[in-house]
N, CA, C and O atoms as a DFTB+ gen file, in Angstrom:
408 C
 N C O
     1  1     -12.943      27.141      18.573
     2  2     -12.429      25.840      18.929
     3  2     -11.210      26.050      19.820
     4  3     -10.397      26.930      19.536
     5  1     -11.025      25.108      21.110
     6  2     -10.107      25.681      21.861
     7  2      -8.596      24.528      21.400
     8  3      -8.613      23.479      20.756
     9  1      -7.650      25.119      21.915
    10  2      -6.239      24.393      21.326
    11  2      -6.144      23.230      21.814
    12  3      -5.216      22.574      21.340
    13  1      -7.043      22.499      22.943
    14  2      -6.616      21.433      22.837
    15  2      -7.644      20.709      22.196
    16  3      -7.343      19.529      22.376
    17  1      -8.985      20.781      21.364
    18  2      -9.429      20.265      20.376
    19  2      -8.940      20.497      19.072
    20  3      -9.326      19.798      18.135
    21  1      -7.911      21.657      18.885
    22  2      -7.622      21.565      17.753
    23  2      -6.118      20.635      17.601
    24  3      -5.628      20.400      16.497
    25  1      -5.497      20.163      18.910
    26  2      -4.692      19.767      18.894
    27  2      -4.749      18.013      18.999
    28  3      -3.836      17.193      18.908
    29  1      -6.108      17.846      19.210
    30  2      -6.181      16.488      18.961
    31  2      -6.916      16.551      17.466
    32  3      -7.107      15.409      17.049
    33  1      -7.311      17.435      16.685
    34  2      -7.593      16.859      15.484
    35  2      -6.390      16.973      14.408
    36  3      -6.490      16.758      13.200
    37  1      -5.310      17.332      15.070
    38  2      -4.241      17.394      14.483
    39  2      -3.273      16.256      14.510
    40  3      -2.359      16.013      13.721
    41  1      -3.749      15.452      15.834
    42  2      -3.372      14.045      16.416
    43  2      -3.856      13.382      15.383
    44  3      -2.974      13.038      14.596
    45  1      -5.104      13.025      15.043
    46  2      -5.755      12.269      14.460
    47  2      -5.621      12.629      12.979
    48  3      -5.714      11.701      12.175
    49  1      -5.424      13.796      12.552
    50  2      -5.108      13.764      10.702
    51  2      -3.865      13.094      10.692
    52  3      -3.599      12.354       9.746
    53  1      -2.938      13.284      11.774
    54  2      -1.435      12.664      11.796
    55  2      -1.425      11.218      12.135
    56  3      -0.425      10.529      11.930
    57  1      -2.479      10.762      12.630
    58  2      -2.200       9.326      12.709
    59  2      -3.066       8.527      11.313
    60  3      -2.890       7.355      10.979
    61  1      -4.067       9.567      10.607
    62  2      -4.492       9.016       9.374
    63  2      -3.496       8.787       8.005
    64  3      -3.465       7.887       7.165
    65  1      -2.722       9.994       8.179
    66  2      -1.423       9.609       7.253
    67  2      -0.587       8.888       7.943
    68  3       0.292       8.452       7.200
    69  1      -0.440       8.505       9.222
    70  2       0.962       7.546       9.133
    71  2       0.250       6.086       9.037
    72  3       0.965       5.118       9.297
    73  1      -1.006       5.877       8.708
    74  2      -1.757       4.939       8.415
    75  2      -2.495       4.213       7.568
    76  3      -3.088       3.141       7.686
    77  1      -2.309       5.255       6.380
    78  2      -2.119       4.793       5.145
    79  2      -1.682       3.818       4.377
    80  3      -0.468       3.670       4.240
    81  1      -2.412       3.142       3.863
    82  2      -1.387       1.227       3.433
    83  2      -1.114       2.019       2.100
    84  3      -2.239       1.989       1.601
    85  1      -0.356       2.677       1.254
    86  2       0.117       2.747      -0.306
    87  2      -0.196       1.332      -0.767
    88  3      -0.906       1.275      -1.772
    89  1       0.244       0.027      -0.161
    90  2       0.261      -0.822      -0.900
    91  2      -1.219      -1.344      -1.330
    92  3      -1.283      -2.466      -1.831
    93  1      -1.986      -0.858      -1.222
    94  2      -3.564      -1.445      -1.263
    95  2      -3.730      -0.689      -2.742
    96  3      -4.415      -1.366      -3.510
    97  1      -3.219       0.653      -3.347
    98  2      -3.085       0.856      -4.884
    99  2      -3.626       2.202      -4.251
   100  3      -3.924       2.638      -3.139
   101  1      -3.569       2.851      -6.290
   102  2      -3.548       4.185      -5.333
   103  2      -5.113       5.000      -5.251
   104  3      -5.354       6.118      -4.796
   105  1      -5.964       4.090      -5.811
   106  2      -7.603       3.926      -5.210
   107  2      -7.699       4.682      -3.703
   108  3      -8.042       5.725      -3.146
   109  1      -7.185       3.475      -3.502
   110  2      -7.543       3.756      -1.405
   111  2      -6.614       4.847      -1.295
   112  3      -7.087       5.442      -0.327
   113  1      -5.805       5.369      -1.580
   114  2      -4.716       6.141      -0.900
   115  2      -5.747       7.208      -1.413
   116  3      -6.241       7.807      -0.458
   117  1      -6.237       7.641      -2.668
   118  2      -6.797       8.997      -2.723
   119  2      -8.015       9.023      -2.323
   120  3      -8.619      10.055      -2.613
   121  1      -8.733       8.029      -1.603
   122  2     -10.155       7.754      -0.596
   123  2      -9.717       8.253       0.249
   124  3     -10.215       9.339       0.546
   125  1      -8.369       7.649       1.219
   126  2      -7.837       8.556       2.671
   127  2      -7.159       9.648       2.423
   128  3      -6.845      10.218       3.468
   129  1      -6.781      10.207       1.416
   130  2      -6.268      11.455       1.414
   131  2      -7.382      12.421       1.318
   132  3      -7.435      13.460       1.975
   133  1      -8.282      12.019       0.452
   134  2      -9.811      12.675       0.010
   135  2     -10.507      13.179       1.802
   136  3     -11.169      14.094       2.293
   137  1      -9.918      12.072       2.187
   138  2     -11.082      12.098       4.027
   139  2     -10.087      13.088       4.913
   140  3     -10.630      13.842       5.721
   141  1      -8.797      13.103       4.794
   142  2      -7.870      14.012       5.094
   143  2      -8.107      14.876       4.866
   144  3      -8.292      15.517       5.901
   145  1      -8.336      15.740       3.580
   146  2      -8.522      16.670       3.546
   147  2      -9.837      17.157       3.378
   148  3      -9.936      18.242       2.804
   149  1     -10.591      16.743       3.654
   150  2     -12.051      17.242       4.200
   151  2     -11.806      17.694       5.434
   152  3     -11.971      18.910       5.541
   153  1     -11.348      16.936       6.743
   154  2     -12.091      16.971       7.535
   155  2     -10.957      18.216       8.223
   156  3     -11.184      18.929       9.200
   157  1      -9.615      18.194       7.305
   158  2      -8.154      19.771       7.362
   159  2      -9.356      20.629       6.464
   160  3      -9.413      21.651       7.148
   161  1     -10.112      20.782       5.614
   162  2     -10.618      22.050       5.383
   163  2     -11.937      22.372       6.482
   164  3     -12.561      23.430       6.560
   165  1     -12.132      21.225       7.228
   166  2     -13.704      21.181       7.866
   167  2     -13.239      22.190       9.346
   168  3     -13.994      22.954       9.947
   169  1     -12.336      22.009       9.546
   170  2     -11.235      22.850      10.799
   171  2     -10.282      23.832      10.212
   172  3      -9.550      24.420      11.008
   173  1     -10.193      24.058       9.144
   174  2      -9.730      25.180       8.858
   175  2      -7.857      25.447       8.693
   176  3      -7.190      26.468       8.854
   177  1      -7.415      23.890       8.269
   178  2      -6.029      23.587       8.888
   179  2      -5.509      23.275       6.952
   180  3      -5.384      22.210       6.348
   181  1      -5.295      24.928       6.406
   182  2      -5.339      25.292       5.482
   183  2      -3.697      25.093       4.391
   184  3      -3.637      25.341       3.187
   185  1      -2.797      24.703       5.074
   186  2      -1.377      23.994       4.636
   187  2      -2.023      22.399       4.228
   188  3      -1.927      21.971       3.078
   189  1      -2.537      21.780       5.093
   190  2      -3.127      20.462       5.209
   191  2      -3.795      19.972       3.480
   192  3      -3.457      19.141       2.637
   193  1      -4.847      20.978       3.587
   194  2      -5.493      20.863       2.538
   195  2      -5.027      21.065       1.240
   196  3      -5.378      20.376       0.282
   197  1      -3.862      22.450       1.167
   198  2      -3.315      22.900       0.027
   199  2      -2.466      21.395      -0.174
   200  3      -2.598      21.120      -1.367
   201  1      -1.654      20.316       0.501
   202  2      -0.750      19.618       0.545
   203  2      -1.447      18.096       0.137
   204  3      -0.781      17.264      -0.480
   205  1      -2.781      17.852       0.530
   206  2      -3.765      17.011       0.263
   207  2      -4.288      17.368      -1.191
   208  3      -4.216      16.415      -1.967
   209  1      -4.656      18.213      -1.574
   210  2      -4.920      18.549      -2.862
   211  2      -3.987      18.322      -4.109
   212  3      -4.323      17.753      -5.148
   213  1      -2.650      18.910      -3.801
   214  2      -1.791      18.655      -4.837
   215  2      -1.389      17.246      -4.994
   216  3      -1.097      16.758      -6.086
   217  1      -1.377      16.346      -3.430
   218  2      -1.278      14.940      -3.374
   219  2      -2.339      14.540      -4.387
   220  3      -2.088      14.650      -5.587
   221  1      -3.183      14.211      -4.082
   222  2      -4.394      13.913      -4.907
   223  2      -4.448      14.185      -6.150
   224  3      -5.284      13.595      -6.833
   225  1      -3.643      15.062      -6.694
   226  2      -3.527      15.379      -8.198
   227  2      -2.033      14.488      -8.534
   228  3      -1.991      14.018      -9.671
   229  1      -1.264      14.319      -7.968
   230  2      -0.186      13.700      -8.269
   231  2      -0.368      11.721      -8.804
   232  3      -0.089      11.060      -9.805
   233  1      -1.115      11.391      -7.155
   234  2      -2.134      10.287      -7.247
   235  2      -2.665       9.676      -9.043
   236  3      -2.482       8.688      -9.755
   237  1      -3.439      11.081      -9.107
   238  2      -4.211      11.417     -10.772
   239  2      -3.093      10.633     -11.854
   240  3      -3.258       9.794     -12.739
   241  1      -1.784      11.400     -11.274
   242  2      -0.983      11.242     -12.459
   243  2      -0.176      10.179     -13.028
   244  3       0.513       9.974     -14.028
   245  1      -0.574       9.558     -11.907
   246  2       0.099       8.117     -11.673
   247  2       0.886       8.124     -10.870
   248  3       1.527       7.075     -10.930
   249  1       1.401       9.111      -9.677
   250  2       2.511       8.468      -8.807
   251  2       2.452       7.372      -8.310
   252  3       1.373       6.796      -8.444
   253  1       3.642       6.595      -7.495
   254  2       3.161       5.586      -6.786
   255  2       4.523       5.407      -6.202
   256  3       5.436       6.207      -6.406
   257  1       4.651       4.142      -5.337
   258  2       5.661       4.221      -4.328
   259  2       6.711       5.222      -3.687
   260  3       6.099       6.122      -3.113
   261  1       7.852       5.344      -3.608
   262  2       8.666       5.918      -2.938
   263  2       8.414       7.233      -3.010
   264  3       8.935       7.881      -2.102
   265  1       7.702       7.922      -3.899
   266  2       7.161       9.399      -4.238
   267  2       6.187       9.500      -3.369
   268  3       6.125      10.576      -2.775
   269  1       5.426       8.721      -3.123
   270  2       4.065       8.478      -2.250
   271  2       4.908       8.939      -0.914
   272  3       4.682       9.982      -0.301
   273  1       5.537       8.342      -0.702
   274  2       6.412       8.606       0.562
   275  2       6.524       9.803       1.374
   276  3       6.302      10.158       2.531
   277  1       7.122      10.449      -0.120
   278  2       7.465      12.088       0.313
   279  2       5.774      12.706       0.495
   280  3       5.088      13.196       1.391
   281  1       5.685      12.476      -0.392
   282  2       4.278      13.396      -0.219
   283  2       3.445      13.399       1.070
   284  3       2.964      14.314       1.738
   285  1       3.437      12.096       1.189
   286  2       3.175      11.845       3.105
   287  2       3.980      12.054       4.033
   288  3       3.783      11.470       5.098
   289  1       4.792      12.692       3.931
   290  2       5.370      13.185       5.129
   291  2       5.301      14.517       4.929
   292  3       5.382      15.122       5.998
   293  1       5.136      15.491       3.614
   294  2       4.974      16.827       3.346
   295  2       3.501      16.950       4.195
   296  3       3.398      17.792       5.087
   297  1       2.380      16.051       3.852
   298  2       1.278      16.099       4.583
   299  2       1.383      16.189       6.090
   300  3       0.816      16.971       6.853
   301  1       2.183      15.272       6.327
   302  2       2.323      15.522       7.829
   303  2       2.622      16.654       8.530
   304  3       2.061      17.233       9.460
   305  1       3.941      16.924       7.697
   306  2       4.181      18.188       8.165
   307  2       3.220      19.794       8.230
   308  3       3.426      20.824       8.871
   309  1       2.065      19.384       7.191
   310  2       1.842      20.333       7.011
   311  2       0.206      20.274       7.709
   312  3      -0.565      21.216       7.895
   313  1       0.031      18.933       7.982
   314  2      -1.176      18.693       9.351
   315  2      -0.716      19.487      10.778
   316  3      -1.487      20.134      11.486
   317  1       0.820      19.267      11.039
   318  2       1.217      20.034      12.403
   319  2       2.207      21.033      11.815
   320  3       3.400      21.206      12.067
   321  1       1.263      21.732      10.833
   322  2       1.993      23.559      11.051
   323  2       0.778      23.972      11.787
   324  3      -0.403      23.629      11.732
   325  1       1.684      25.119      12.742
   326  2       1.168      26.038      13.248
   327  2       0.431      27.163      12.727
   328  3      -0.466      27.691      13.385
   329  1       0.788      27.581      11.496
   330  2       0.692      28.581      10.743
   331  2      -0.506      28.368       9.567
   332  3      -0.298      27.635       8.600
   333  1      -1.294      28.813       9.685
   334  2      -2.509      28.600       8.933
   335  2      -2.886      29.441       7.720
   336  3      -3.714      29.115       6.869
   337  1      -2.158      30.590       7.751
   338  2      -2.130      31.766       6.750
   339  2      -2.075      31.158       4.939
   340  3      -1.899      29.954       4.756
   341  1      -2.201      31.883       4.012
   342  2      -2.474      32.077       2.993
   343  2      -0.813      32.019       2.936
   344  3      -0.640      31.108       2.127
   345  1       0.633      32.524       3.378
   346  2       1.606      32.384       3.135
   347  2       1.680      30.727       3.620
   348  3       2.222      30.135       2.687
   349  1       1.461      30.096       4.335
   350  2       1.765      29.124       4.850
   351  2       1.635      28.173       3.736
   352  3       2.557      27.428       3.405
   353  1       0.068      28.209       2.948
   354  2      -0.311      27.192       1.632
   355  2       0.816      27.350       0.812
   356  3       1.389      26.379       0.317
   357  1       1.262      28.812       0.591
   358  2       2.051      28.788      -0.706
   359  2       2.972      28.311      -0.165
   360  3       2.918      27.099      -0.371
   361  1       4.048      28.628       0.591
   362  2       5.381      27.781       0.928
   363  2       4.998      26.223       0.807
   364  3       5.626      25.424       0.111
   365  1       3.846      25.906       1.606
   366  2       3.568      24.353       1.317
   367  2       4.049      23.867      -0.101
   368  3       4.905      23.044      -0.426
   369  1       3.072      24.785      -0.942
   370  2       2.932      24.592      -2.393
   371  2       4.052      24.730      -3.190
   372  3       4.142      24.031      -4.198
   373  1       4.819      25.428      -2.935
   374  2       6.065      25.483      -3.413
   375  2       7.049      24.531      -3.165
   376  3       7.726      24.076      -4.087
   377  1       7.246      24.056      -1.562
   378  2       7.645      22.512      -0.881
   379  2       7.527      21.364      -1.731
   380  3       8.434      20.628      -2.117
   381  1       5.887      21.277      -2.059
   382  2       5.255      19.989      -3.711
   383  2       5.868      20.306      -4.524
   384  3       6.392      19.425      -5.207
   385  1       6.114      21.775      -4.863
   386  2       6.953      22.507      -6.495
   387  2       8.136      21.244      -6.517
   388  3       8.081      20.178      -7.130
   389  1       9.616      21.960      -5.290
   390  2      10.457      22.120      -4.964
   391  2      10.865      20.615      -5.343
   392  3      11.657      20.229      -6.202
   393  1       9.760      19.586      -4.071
   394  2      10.444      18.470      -3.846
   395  2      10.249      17.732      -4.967
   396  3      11.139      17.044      -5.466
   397  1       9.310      17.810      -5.334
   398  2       8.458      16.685      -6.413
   399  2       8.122      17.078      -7.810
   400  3       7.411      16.366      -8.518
   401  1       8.744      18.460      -8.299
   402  2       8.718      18.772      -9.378
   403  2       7.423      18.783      -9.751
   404  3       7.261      18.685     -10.967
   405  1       6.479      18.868      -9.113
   406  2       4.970      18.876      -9.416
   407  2       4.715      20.369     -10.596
   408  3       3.591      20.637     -11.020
């Protein structure tokens, strides 16, 4: 895949999280996070997914508002890392640790 297809599917996971309604409950939010991270493991954009996953378990646990927040912007950030490595998930993962006491 060349960088500028991978750089527009990086456009488009980033405009799926800043597009997210939270307020619709947190049903729909783990439907679009669920489609997020399919289509970050379907390309191989492996921070994305580790960061979508733990979202989605948080979701589980009942988060909701202003926590929702963070977590979507950890996603974001971690839709436009560069760094795709097996170190990259864990720092992600540790980021969910860190911020959110997950």
């Amino acid at each position: 895949m060349g960088s500028d297809a991978l750089a527009d599917i990086k456009a488009d996971l980033a405009n799926r999280v800043a597009a997210i309604e939270w307020r619709a409950g947190p049903a729909r939010i783990a439907d679009e996070v669920d489609r997020i991270r399919a289509v970050a493991h379907r390309h191989r954009l492996m921070p994305a997914v580790t960061v979508a996953h733990l979202l989605e378990s948080a979701l589980a646990r009942g988060e909701q508002g202003a926590l929702v927040h963070g977590w979507l912007a950890l996603l974001r950030e971690a839709v436009s890392s560069e760094r795709q490595d097996q170190g990259a998930c864990e720092a992600f993962a540790a980021a969910c640790a860190v911020r959110f006491a997950a």
